[in-house]
C-alpha positions in Angstrom: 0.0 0.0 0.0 1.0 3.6 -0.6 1.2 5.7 2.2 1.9 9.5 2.0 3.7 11.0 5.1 3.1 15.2 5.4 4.8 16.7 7.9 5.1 20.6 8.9 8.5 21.3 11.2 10.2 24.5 12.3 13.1 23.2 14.0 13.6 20.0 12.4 12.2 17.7 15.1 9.1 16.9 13.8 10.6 16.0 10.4 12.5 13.7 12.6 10.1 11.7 13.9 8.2 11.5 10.5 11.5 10.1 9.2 11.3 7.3 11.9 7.2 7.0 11.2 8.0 6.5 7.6 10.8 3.9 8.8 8.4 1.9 11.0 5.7 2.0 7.8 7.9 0.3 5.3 9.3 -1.7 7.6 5.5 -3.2 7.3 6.1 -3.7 4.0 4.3 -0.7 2.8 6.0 2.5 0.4 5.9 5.8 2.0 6.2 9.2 0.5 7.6 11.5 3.1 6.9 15.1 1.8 7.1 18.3 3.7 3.9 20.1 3.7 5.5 22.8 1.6 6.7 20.6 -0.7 4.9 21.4 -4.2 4.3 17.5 -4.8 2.5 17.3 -1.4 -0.9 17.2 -2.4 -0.2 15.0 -5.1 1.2 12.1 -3.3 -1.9 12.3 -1.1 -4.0 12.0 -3.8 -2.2 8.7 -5.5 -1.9 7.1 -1.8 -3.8 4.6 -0.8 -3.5 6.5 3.0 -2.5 9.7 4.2 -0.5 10.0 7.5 -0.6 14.1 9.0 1.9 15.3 11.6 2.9 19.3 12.8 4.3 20.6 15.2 2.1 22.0 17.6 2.5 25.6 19.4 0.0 27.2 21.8 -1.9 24.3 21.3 -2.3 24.7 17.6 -0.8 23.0 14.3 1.8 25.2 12.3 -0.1 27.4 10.1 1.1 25.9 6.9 -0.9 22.7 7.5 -3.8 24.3 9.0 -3.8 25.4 5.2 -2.9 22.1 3.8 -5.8 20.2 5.2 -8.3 23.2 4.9 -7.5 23.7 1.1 
């Protein structure tokens, strides 16, 4: 199955732990497409995957406000 792995990070951290997300999913046996969420290919991968994995970092209790937009547009 193809999974597509968006991921918004300031500091670097939460691209991290998508890395190590994306790790765990193929390790499954499934392909992953890791994409930053301001990657211009982001919202295609999510439309050719079979399943789309989300992950920000989170300040004052709120995603960053580049996927906020993602998933709203």
């Amino acid at each position: 199955m193809d999974i597509a792995l968006v991921y918004a990070s300031r500091r670097g951290s939460t691209a991290e732990i998508a890395q190590d997300i994306a790790a765990t999913i193929e390790r499954g046996g499934h392909t992953v497409f890791l994409e930053s969420v301001t990657s211009p290919s982001a919202v295609d991968q999510c439309r050719r995957a079979a399943g789309v994995v989300l992950g920000s970092a989170v300040y004052l209790e709120e995603w960053m406000p580049d996927m906020q937009h993602f998933v709203r547009d």
